[in-house]
KOLGULO-442257 format. One record per residue (C-alpha): residue in one letter; chain; x negated, y, z negated. Coordinates in nm, 2 decimals. Layout:
N
- res,chain,u,v,w
- A,A,X,Y,Z
...
END
This chain:
461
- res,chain,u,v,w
- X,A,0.00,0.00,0.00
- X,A,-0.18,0.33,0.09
- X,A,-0.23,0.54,-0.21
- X,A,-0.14,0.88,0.02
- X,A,0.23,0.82,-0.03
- X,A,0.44,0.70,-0.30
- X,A,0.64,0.40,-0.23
- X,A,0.93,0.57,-0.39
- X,A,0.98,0.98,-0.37
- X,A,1.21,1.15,-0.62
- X,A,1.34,1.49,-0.64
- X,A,1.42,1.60,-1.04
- X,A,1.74,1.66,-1.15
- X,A,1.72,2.04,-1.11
- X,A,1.65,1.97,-0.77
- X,A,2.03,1.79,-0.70
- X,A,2.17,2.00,-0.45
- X,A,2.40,2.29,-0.58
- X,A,2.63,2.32,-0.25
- X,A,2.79,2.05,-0.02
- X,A,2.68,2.12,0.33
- X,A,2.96,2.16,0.62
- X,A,2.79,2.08,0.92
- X,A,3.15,2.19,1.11
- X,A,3.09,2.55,1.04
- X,A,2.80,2.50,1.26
- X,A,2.91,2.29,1.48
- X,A,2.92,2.40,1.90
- X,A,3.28,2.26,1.95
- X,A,3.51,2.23,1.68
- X,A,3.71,1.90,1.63
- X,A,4.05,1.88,1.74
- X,A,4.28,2.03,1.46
- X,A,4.46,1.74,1.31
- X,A,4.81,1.66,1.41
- X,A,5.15,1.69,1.19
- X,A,5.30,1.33,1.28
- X,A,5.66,1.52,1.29
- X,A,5.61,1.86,1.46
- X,A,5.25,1.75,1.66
- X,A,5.15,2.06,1.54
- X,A,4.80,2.19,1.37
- X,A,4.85,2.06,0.99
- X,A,4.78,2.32,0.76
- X,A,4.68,2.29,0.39
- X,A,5.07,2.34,0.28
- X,A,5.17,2.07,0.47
- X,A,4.86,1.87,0.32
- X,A,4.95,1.92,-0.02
- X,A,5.19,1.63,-0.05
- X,A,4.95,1.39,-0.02
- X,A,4.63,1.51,-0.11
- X,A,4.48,1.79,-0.39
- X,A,4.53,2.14,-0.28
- X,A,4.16,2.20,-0.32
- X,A,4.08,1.93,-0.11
- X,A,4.31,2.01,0.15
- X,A,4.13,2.35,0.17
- X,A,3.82,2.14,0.23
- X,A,3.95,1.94,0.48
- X,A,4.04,2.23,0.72
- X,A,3.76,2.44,0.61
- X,A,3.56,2.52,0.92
- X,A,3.40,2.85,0.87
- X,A,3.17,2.82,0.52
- X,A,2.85,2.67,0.56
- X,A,2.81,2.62,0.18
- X,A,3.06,2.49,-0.08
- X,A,2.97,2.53,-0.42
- X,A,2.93,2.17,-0.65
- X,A,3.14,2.22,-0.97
- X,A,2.93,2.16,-1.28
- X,A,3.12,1.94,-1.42
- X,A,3.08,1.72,-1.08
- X,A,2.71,1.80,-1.09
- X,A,2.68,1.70,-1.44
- X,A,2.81,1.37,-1.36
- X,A,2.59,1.30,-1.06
- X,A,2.31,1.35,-1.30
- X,A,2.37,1.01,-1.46
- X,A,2.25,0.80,-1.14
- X,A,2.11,1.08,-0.89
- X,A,1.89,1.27,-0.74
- X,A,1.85,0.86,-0.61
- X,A,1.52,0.78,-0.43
- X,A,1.40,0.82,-0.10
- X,A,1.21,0.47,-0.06
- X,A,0.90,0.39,0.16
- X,A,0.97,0.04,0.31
- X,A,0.59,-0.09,0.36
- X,A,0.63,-0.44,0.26
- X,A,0.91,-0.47,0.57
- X,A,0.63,-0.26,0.76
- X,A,0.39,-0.52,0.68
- X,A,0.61,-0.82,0.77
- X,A,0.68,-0.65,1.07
- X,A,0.32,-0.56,1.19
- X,A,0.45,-0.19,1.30
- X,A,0.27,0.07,1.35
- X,A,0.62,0.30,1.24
- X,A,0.67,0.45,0.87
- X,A,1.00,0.29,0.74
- X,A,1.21,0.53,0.49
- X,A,1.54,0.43,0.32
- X,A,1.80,0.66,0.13
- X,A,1.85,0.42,-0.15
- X,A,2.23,0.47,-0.30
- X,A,2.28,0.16,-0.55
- X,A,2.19,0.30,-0.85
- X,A,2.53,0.31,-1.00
- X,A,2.79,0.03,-1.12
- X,A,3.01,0.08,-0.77
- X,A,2.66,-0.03,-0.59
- X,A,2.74,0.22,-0.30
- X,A,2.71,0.61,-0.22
- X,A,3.11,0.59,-0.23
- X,A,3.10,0.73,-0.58
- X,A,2.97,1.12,-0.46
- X,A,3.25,1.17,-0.33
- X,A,3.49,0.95,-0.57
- X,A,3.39,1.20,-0.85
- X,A,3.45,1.53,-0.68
- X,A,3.80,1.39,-0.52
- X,A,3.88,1.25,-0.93
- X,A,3.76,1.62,-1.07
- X,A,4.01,1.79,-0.85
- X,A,4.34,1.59,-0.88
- X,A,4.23,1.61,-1.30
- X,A,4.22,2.01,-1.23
- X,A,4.53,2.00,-1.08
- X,A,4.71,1.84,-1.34
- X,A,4.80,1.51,-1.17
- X,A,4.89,1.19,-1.35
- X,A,4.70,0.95,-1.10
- X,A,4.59,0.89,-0.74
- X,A,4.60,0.61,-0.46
- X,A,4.37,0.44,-0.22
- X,A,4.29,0.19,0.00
- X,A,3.92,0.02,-0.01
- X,A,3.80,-0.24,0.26
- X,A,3.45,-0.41,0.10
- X,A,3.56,-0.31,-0.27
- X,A,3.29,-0.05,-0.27
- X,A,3.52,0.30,-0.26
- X,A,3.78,0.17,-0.51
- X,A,3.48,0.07,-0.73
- X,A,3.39,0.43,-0.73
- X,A,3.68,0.56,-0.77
- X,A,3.78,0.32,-1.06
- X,A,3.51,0.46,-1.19
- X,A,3.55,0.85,-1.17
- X,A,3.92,0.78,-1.20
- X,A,3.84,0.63,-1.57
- X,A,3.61,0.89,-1.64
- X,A,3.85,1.19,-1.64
- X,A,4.15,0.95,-1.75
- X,A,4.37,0.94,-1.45
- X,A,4.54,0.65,-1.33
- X,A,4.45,0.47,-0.98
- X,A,4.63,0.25,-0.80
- X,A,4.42,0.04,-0.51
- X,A,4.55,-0.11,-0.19
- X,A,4.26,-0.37,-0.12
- X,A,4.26,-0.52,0.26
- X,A,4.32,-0.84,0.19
- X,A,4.06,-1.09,0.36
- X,A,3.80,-0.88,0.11
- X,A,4.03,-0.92,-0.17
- X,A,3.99,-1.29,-0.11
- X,A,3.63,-1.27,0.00
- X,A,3.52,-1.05,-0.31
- X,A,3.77,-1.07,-0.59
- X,A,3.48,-0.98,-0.90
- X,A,3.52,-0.63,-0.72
- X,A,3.88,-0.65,-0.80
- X,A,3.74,-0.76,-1.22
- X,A,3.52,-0.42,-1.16
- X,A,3.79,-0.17,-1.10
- X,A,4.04,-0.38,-1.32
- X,A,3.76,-0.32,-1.59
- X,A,3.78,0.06,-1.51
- X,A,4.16,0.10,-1.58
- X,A,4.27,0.01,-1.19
- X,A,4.55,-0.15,-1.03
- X,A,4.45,-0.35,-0.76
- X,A,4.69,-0.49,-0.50
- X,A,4.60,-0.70,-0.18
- X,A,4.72,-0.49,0.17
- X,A,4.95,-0.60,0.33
- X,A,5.20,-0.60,0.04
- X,A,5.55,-0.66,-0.07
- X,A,5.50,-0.37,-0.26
- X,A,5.57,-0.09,-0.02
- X,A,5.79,-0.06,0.27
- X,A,5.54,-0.03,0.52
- X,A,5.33,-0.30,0.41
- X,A,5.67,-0.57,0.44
- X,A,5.75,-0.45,0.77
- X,A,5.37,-0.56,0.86
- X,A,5.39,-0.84,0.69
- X,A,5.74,-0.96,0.88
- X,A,5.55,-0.87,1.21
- X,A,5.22,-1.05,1.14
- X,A,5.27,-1.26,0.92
- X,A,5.02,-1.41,0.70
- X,A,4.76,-1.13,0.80
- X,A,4.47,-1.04,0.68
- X,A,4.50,-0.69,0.68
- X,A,4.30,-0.35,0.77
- X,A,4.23,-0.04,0.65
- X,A,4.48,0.12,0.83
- X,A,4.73,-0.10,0.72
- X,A,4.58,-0.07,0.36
- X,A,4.62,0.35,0.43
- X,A,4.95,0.32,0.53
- X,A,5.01,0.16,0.18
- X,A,4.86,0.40,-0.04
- X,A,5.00,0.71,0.15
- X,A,5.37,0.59,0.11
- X,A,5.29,0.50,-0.30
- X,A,5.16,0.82,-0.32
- X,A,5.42,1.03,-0.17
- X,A,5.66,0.81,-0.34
- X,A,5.54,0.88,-0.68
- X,A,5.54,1.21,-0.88
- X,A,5.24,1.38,-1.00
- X,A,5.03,1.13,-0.78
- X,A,4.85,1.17,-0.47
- X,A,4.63,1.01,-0.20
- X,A,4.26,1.02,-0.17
- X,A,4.06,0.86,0.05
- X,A,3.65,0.74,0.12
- X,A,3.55,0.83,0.39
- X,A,3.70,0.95,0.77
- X,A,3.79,1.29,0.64
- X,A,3.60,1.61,0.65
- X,A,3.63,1.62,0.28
- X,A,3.43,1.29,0.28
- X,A,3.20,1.40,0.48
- X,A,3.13,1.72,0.27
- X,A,3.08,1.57,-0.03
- X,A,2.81,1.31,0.09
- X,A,2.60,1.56,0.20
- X,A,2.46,1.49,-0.12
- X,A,2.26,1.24,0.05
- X,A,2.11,1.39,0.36
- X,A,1.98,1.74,0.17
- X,A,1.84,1.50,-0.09
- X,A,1.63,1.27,0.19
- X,A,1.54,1.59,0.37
- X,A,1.39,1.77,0.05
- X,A,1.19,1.46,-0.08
- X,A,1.07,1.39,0.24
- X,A,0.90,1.75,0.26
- X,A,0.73,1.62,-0.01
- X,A,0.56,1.40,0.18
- X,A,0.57,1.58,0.48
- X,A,0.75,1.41,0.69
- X,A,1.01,1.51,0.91
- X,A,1.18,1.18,1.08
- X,A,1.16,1.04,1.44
- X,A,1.54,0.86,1.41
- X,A,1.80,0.87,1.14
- X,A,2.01,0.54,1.14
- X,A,2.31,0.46,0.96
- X,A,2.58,0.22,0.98
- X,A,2.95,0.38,1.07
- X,A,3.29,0.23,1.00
- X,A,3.45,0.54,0.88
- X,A,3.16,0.80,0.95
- X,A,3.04,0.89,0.54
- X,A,2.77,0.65,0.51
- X,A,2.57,0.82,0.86
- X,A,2.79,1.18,0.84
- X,A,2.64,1.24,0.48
- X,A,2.28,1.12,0.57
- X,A,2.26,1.26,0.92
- X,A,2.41,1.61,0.84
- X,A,2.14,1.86,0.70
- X,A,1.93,1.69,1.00
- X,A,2.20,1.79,1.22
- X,A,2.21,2.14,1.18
- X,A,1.86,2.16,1.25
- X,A,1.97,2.02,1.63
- X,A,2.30,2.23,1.63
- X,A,2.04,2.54,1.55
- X,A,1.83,2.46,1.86
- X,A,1.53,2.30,1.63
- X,A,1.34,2.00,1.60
- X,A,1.58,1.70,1.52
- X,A,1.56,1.33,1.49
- X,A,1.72,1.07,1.75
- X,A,2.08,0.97,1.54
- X,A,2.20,0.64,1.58
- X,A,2.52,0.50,1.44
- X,A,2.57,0.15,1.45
- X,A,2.91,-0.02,1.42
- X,A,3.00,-0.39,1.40
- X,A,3.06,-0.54,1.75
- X,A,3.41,-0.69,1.60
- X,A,3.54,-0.36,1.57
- X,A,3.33,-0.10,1.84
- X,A,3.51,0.24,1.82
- X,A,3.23,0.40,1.91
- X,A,3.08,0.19,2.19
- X,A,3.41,0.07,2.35
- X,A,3.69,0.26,2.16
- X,A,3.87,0.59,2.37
- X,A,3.84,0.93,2.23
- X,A,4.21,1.05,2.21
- X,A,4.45,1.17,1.93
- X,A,4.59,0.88,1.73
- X,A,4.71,0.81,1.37
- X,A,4.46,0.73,1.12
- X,A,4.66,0.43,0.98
- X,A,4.84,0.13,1.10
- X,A,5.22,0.22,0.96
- X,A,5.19,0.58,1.13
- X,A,5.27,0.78,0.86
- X,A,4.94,1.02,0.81
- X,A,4.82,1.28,1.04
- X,A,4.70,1.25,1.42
- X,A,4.33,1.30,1.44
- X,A,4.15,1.32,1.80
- X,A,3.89,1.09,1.72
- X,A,3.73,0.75,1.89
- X,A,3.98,0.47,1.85
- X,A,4.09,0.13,1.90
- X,A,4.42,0.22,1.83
- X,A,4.57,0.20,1.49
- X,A,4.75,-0.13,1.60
- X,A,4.43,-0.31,1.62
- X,A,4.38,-0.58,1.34
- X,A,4.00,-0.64,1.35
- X,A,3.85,-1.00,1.27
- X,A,3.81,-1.06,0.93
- X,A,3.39,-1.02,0.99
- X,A,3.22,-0.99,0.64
- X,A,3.12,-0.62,0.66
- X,A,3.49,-0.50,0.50
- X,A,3.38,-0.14,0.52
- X,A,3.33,-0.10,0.82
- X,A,3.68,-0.26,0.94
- X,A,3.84,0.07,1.05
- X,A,3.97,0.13,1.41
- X,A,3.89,0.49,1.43
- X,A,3.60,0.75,1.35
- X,A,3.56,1.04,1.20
- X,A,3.67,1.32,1.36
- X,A,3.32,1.53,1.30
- X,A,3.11,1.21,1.41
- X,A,3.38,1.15,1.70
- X,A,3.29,1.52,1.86
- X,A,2.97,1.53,1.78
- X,A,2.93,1.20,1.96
- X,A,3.14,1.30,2.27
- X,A,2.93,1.67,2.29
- X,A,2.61,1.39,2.30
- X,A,2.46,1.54,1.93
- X,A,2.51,1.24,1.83
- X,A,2.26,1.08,2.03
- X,A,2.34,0.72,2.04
- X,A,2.56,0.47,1.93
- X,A,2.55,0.06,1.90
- X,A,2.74,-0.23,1.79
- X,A,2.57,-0.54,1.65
- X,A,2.69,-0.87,1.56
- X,A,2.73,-0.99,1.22
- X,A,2.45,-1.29,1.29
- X,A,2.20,-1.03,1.37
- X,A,2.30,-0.84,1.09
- X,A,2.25,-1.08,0.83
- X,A,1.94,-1.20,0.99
- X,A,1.78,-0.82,0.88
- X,A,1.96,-0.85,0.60
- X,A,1.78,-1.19,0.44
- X,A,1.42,-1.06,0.58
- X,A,1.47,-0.71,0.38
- X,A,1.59,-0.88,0.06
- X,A,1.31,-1.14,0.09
- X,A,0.99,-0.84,0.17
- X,A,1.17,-0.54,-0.02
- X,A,1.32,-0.72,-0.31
- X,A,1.69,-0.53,-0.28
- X,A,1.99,-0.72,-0.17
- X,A,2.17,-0.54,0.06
- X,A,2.54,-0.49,0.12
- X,A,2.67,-0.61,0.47
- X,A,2.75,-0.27,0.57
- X,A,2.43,-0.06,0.52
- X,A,2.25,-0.40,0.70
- X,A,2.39,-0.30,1.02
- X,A,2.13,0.02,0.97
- X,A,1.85,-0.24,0.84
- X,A,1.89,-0.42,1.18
- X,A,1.84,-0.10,1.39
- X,A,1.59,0.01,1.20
- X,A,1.42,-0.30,1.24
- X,A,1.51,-0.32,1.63
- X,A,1.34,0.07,1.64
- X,A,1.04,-0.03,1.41
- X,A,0.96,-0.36,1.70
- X,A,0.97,-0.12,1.97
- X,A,0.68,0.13,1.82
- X,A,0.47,-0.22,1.78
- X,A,0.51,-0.31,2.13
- X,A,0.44,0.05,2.24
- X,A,0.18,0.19,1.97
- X,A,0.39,0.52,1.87
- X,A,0.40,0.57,1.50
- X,A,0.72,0.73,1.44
- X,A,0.94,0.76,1.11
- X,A,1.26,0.61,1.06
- X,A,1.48,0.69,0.82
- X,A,1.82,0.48,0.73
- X,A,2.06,0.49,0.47
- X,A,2.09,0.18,0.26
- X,A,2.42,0.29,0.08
- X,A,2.56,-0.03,-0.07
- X,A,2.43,-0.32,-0.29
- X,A,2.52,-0.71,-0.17
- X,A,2.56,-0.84,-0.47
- X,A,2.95,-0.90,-0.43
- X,A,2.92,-1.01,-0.12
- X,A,2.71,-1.36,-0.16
- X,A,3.03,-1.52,0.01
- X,A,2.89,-1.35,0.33
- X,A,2.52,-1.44,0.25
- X,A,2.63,-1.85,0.22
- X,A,2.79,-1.89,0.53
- X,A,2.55,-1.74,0.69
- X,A,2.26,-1.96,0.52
- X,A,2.47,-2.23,0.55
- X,A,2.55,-2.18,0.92
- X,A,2.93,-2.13,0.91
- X,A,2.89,-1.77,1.01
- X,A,3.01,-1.65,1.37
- X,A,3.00,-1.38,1.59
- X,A,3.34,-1.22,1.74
- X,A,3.35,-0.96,1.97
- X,A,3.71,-0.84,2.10
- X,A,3.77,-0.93,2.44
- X,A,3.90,-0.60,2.69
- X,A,4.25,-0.81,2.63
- X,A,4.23,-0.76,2.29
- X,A,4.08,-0.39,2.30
- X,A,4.39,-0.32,2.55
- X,A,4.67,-0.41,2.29
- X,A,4.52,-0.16,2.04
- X,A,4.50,0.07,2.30
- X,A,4.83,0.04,2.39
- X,A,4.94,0.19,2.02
- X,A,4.77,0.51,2.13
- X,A,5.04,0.76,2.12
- X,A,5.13,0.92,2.47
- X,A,5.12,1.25,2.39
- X,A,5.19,1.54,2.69
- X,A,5.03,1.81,2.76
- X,A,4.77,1.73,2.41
- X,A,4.65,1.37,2.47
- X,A,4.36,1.41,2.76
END
């Protein structure tokens, strides 16, 4: 190990960032204003109010302040697992033989095992300020309603989680977790709402989706006074308050100085790469120096890299907003593939238009094999476990770091390894014991998911 760098570089707690970034305020082309499902007009933050905290609807459709202020009490919190280390992977560059610097933003240092708790505390701190009783969710690998079992404890509110339910099955100790927290955890679909019956008489015996899992949370919250609905990623709001995690990588790496070649992170929703990639990206919106972005997806469900950039409904039961965004359709149920967070159909709106204005630079879908494959050769070399999700990054960083040994360039990558695999050992045994395969949608299926696109004219392109 060279004794120039530190294997692991830490900022101090004074240096945790003060201010969420809001890389749309700099953005060259503003996303498409979300939709009102009724009207098909621009929603505005009265209509968002009855389902999520006024001071988060003001987030969501903030597009003008660069800078949002961290509330102390939020910040105070954070201090218990953050500023988290920036982590110089030289035993995978060893194993590798490259001649490229390997970084990882490392984001398991809490009990929810995953970056999902940044933004879990900020969303908890503001229904608390508001007065509300409790919230609702939906949570794919377990990770988000971890987090927000967590934060929900922590200022006393009540949380009620809609789990998709193949990961209910597949991880139910992440169900022990947020039960242990003080939440109510039901598998999606349900019998408990309206929505989720109607699925369940149409498909029955499903497995469920996060959209399907949205769709349940959104009616229970509506449904329910002093309650409302927040959710872990998608949303500007998310995206905000993971920011956390970019401007911390960007500051301990100028401790080093190093500026990186290609930022990498895995994207179901669009917070795991939106909160790593932003402070990077507004050195490329401001015409400077900027790594190569790269989002990689799971090739069961390719939004990205196969899905159609058009207005649709962020959940299955068509209840919440229109977003213009890259899709599958909100009709299409994925494969029940072992990387639960990143089972979504659509993509953030930010990370949608900043991939179809080509600032994102790249995206790629990967099957699960492959994934797990990186996944077993970082735990073995780098001695952390890592969640399904954040391996789709570990298997692009690892494609990136072959290429600079076959052509001699030393460049840094930098990834975000967001999530802990230590619920997911399911996922880990089939694969070791061969039992894991590889599905990738056919243009049949992709077709009847696109076909639940709304046809909107004289809005939809």
């Amino acid at each position: 190990m060279s004794k120039e760098m530190p294997y692991k570089i830490y900022l101090s707690e004074d240096e945790i960032p003060k201010y969420w970034y809001n890389v749309r305020a700099d953005m060259k082309t503003d996303h498409s204003p979300m939709l009102h499902p009724g009207t098909l007009k621009p929603m505005t933050v009265d209509d968002m109010t009855p389902i999520f905290c006024t001071e988060l609807a003001r987030q969501e459709l903030n597009a003008t302040d660069r800078f949002i202020p961290i509330p102390e009490e939020v910040r105070n919190f954070y201090k218990m697992y953050r500023p988290s280390p920036v982590v110089r992977a030289y035993f995978l560059e060893k194993a590798l033989g490259t001649p490229a610097k390997i970084f990882y933003k490392y984001e398991g240092g809490n009990t929810s095992g995953s970056h999902k708790l940044n933004s879990a505390i900020a969303q908890a701190y503001y229904a608390k300020e508001q007065g509300l009783k409790g919230v609702t969710t939906e949570t794919g690998a377990g990770q988000w309603g971890t987090a927000l079992s967590m934060a929900c404890g922590y200022f006393g509110l009540d949380c009620k989680v809609f789990m998709v339910k193949c990961s209910a099955e597949q991880k139910p100790y992440r169900k022990a977790v947020m039960e242990t927290y003080g939440a109510t955890v039901v598998p999606s679909p349900s019998d408990t709402t309206e929505v989720g019956r109607k699925i369940l008489a149409e498909f029955p015996g499903s497995t469920g989706s996060l959209g399907t899992a949205i769709s349940e949370a959104v009616e229970k919250a509506v449904s329910s006074d002093g309650y409302r609905y927040v959710l872990g990623s998608v949303l500007n709001q998310v995206i905000l308050h993971q920011t956390i995690i970019g401007q911390e990588a960007k500051a301990a790496l100028e401790k080093v100085d190093i500026y990186p070649d290609i930022v990498i992170g895995c994207a179901g929703g669009g917070s795991n790469l939106g909160g790593l990639m932003a402070p990077f990206m507004a050195d490329k919106l401001a015409g400077k120096k900027a790594p190569h972005f790269i989002a990689v997806e799971p090739a069961s469900c390719p939004s990205l890299t196969r899905g159609r950039f058009a207005y649709d409904f962020c959940d299955t039961g068509k209840v919440t907003p229109l977003a213009k965004m890259y899709t599958l359709g909100s009709g299409f149920i994925p494969s029940p593939s072992h990387a639960g967070g990143l089972r979504y159909h659509g993509m953030s709106p930010i990370l949608s238009e900043l991939y179809h204005d080509g600032c994102l630079d790249e995206a790629r879908a990967v099957e699960q094999t492959q994934v797990f494959e990186a996944a077993e050769l970082f735990a073995r070399v780098e001695g952390l476990l890592p969640a399904p999700e954040s391996s789709h990054a570990i298997r692009v960083a690892i494609d990136e770091a072959l290429k600079c040994k076959e052509t001699g360039e030393e460049k840094s990558i930098l990834f975000g390894l967001t999530g802990t695999g230590y619920f997911d050992l399911a996922a880990y045994t089939a694969y070791n014991n061969g039992t894991m395969t590889d599905y990738i949608p056919s243009d049949e299926d992709l077709e009847r998911g696109f076909a639940c696109i709304p046809k909107l004219p004289g809005i939809q392109d």
